[in-house]
C-alpha positions in Angstrom: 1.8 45.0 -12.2 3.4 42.4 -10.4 -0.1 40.8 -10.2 0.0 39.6 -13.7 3.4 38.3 -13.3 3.8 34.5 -14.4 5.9 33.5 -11.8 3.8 35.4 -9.0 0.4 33.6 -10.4 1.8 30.2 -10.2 3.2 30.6 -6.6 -0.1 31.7 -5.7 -1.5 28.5 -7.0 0.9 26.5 -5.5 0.3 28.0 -1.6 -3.0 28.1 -2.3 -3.5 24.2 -3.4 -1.0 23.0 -0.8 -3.1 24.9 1.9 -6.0 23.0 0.6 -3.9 19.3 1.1 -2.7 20.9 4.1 -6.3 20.6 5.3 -6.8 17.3 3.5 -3.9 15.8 5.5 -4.7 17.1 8.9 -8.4 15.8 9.0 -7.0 12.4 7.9 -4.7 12.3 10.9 -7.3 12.9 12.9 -10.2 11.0 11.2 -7.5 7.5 10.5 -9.2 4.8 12.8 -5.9 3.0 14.2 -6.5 -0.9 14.5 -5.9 -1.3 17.9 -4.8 -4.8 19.3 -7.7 -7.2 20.9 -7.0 -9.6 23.0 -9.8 -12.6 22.7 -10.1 -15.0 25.5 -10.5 -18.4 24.7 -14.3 -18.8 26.0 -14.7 -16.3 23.3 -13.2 -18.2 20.4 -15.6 -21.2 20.7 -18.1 -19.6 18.6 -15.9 -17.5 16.9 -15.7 -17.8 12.6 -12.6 -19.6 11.4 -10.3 -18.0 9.6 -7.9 -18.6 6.0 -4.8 -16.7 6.4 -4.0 -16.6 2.3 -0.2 -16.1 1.5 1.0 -16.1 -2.1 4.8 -16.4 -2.5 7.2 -16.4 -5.0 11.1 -16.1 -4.7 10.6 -14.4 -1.3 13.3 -16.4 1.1 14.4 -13.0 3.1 10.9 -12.7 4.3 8.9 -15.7 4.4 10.2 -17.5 7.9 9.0 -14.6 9.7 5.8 -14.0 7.6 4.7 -17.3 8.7 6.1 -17.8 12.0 4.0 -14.6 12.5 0.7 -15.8 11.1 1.5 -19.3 12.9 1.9 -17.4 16.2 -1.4 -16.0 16.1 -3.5 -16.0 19.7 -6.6 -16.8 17.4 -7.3 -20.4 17.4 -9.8 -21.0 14.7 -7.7 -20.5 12.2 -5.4 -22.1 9.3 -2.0 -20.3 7.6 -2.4 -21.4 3.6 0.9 -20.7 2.2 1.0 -21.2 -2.0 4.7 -21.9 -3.4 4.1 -19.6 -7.1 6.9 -21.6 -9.1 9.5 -20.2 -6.8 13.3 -20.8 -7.9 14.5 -20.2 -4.5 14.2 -21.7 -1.3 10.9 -20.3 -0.4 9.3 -23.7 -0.5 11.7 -25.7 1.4 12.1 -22.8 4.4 8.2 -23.7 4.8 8.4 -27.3 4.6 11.2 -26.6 7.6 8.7 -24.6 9.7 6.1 -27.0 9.4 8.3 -30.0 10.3 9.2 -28.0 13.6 5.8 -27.6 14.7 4.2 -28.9 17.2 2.2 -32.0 16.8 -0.6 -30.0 17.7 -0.3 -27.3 15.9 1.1 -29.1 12.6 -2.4 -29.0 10.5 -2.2 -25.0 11.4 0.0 -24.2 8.3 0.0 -26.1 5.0 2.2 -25.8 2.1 0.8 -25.9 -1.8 2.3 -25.7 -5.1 1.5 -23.8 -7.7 0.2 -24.5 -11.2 1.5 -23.1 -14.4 0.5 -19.3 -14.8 -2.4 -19.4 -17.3 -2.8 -16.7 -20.2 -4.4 -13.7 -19.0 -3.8 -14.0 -15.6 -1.1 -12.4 -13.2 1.2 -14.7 -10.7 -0.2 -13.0 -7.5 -3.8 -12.9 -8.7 -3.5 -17.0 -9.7 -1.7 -17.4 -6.7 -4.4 -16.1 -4.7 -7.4 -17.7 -6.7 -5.7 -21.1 -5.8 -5.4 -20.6 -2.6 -9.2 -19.0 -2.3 -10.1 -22.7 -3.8 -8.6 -24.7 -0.7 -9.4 -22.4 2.0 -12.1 -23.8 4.7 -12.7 -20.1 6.5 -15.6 -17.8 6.8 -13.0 -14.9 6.0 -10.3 -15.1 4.1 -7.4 -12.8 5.2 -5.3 -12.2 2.3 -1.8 -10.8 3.1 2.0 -10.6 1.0 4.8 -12.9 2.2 6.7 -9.4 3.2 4.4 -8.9 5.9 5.2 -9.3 10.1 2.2 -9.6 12.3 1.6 -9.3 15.7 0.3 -12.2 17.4 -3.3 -10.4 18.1 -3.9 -8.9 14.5 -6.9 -11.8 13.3 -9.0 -11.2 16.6 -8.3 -7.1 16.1 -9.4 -7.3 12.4 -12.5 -9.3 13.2 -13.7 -6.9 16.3 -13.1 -4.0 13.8 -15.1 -5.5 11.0 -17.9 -6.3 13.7 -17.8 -3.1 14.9 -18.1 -1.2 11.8 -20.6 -4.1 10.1 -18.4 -3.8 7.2 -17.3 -7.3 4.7 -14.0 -6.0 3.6 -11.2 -4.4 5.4 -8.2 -3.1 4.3 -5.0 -1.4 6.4 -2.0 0.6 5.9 1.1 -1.3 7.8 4.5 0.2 9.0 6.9 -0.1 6.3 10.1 -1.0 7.7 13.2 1.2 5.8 16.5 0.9 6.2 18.1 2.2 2.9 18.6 5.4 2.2 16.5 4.9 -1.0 13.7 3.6 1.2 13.9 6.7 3.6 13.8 9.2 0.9 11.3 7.4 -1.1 8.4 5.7 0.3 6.8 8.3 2.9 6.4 10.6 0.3 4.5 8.3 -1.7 2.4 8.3 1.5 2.4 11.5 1.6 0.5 12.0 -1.7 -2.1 9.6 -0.8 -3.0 11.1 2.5 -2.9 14.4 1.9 -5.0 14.3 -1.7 -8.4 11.9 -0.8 -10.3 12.3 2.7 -10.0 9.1 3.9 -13.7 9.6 5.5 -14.6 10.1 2.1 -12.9 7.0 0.9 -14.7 4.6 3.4 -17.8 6.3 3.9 -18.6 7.0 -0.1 -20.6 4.4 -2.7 -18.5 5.1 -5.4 -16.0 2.2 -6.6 -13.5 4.4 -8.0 -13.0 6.4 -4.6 -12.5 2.6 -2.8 -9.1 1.4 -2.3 -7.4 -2.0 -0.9 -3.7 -2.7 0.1 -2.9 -6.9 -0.5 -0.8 -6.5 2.4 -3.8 -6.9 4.9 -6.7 -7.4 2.9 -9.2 -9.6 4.6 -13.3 -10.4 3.1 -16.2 -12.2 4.4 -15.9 -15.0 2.8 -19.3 -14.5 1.1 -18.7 -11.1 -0.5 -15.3 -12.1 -2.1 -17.5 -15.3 -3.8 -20.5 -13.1 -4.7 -17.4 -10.4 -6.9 -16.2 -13.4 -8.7 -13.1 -13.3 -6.1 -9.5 -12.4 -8.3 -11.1 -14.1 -10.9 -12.5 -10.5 -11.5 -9.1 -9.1 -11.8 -7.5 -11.5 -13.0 -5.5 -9.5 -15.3 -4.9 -6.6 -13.1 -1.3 -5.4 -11.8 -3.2 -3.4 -9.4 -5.2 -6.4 -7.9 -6.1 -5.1 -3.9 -8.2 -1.6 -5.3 -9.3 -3.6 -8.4 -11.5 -5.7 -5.6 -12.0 -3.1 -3.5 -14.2 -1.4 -5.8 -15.7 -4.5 -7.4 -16.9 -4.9 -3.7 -18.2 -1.4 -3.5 -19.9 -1.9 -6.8 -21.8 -4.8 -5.6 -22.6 -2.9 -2.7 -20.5 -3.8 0.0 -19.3 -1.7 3.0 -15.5 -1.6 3.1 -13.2 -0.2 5.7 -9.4 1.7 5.3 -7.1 2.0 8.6 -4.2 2.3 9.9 -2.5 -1.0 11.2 1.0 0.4 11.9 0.9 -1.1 15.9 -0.2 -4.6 14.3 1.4 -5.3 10.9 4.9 -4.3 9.7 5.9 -4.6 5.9 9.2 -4.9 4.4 8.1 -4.1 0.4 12.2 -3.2 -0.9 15.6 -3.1 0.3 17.0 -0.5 -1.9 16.8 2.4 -4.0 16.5 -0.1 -7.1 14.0 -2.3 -6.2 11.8 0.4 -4.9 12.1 2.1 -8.5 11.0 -1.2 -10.0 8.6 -2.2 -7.6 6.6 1.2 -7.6 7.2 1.3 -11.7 5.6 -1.7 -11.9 1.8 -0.4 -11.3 2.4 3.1 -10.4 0.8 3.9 -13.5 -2.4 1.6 -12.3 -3.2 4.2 -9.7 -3.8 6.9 -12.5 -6.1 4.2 -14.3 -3.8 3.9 -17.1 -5.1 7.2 -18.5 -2.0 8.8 -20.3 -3.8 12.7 -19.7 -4.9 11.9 -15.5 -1.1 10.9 -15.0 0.3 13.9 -16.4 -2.0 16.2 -15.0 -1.2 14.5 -11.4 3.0 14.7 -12.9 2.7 18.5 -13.5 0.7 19.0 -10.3 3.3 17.3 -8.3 5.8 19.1 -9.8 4.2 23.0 -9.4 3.6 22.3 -6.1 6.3 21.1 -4.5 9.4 21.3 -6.9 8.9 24.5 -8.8 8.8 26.7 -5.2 11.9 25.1 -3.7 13.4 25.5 -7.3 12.7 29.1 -7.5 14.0 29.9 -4.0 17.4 28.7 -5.4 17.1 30.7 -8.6 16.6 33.6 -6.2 20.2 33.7 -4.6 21.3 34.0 -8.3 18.9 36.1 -9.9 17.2 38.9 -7.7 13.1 38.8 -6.8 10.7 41.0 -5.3 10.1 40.3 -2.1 6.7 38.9 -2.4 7.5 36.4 -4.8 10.5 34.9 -2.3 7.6 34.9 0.8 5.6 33.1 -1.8 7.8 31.0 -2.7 9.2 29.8 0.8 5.8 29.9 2.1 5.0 27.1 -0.6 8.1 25.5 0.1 7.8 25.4 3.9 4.5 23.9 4.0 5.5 20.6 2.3 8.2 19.6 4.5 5.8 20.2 7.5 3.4 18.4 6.4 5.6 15.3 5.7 7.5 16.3 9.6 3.5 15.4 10.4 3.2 12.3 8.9 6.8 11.4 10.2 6.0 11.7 13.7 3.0 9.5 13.0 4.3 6.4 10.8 7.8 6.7 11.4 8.6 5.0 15.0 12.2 3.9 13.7 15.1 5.9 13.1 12.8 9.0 14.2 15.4 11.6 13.9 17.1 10.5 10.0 13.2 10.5 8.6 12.9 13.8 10.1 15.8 15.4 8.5 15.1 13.8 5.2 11.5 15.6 5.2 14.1 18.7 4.1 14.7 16.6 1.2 11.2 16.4 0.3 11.4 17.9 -3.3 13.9 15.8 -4.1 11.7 13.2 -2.8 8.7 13.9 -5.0 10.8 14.5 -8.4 11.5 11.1 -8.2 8.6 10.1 -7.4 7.9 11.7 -11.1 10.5 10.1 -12.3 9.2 6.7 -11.6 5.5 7.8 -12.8 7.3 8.6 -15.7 9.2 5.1 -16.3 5.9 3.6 -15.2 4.5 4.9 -17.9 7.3 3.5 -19.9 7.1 0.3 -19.3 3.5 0.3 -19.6 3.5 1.0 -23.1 6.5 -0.7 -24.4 6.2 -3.9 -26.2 7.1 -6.4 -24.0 4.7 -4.7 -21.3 6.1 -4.5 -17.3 7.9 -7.3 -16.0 8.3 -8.5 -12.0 9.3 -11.5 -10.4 10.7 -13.0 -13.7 7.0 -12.8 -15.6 5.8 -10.8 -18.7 2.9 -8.9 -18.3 0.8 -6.7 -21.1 -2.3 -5.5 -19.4 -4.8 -4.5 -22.5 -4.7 -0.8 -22.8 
């Protein structure tokens, strides 16, 4: 009986687990508060809490000028833009120094440049980077954010209604990732893809549990008080994985913390090729599994039954002949995939709408190298000399 039939039993599982995500992804879509812009008057601001804007930066000359011409721009007047030079050995420091000089008199004690100190043992570059700046910032809520990030000129007064609004002391949000390689394209949304269609994200900002809380450093803003009462990235200092490393030290403590979606507000560029996405996601890829060897290839061999082995099997098909219900079962789990990324496309992907839309076709081809990476994540992880970024050595105790 066909019923007993290897093959037949793990397209079953596949439709049947995809359905599930299928689920997953649509009440996510529907559930995703959007961080909507909010326009403060003035009057408003009197009383208003003042604000750190906290930008750690090292070798990153292609992004910084409009990273801080954006944070400098912001309609929010109680506010300062700390930016910390981490040992750069480009000309990230003096392209500040440059913006600063063409300020306004006015508006010169708005941004401030700082200089690192040596990276200390046991501690990462972005997590000292941040610490440092955490020490010299004057606001009631410190807004943490990379040097990659653009944001519009309303995003501090939308953030801080949101937070009111939701009586939460830590907010995180997902930005729109600019792509323009191919690399990019075929890459990143399916990593999105993965997150949103595997954890509720009700779940995730409604649930006590640190493990289910997560954080993204590109917009990662605390009351100033919570991030003190954690032990701020002091607490993970060592971490490669440094935003959900917080996030759940906040939820430990008992802390409310809120996930959305800040695509009409922030815009990120993380890589600017197929390379340095493979390095940058190789880097802590492995973080998100926890580091356990047995979680990651349990999520590597899920990945891969669900939405490489159908697609595979429909080719074997034209070569070697099936019964009929195996082929429905197999483009029925193969089908389901790519609509579910067309979905997510025609919600995150505002630029070159039609390319992403023909590259959801390629979405197996997507995911097996997402496992690829997992894979050299892995790698590196447990190789002697540990994973290395930006020029640094790290070896995260196992």
């Amino acid at each position: 009986m066909f019923a007993f039939d290897l093959p037949f039993l793990l397209l079953c599982m596949s439709s049947g687990l995809i359905s599930i995500f299928l689920v997953i992804l649509i009440l996510n879509l529907l559930t995703f508060s959007r961080l909507r812009p909010i326009h403060m008057k003035k009057e408003e601001q009197q009383s208003a809490p003042f604000f750190s804007i906290l930008v750690p930066a090292r070798n990153e000359e292609k992004n910084i000028a409009a990273c801080v011409r954006s944070l400098v721009a912001q309609r929010y007047e109680r506010l300062e833009v700390l930016v910390l030079d981490d040992n750069s050995d480009d000309a990230t420091a003096e392209i500040v120094v440059h913006i600063i000089e063409a300020l306004p008199p006015d508006q010169k004690g708005r941004l401030r440049l700082f200089r690192g100190a040596e990276l200390p043992a046991g501690w990462a570059g972005k997590n000292f980077a941040c610490h440092q700046l955490s020490q010299v910032a004057q606001g009631d809520f410190l807004f943490f954010t990379d040097a990659d990030t653009i944001h519009d000129p309303d995003t501090i007064a939308s953030v801080l209604a949101c937070m009111k609004q939701h009586t939460v002391q830590m907010l995180t949000a997902q930005p729109e990732y600019i792509l323009s390689s191919f690399g990019e394209r075929l890459i990143m949304p399916s990593l999105n893809f993965l997150n949103l269609s595997s954890l509720p994200i009700a779940l995730l900002n409604r649930s006590k549990e640190p493990i289910l809380a997560t954080g993204n450093g590109q917009l990662l803003c605390f009351e100033r008080s919570a991030y003190e009462a954690i032990g701020g990235h002091t607490a993970v200092k060592g971490t490669l994985l440094e935003d959900v490393e917080l996030a759940r030290e906040a939820r430990a403590a008992g802390y409310r913390l809120l996930f959305v979606d800040a695509f009409l507000l922030v815009r990120c560029r993380m890589y600017r090729s197929l390379a340095e996405v493979w390095r940058g996601y190789s880097r802590n890829y492995f973080a998100f599994y926890c580091h356990s060897l047995m979680f990651a290839l349990f999520g590597l061999l899920l990945n891969l039954l669900l939405y490489v082995l159908p697609p595979a099997f429909l080719l074997y098909s034209l070569f070697v002949p099936q019964s009929l219900s195996l082929i429905v079962l197999a483009a029925l789990s193969s089908a389901l995939p790519v609509m579910m990324r067309i979905m997510l496309s025609l919600r995150f992907e505002h630029r070159a709408r039609g390319m992403m839309l023909l590259l959801c076709l390629l979405h197996p081809i997507s995911i097996l190298f997402d496992c690829l990476i997992l894979v050299n994540s892995i790698r590196w992880y447990y190789r002697r000399k540990g994973v290395e970024w930006k020029g640094r050595q790290y070896k995260e105790q196992k």
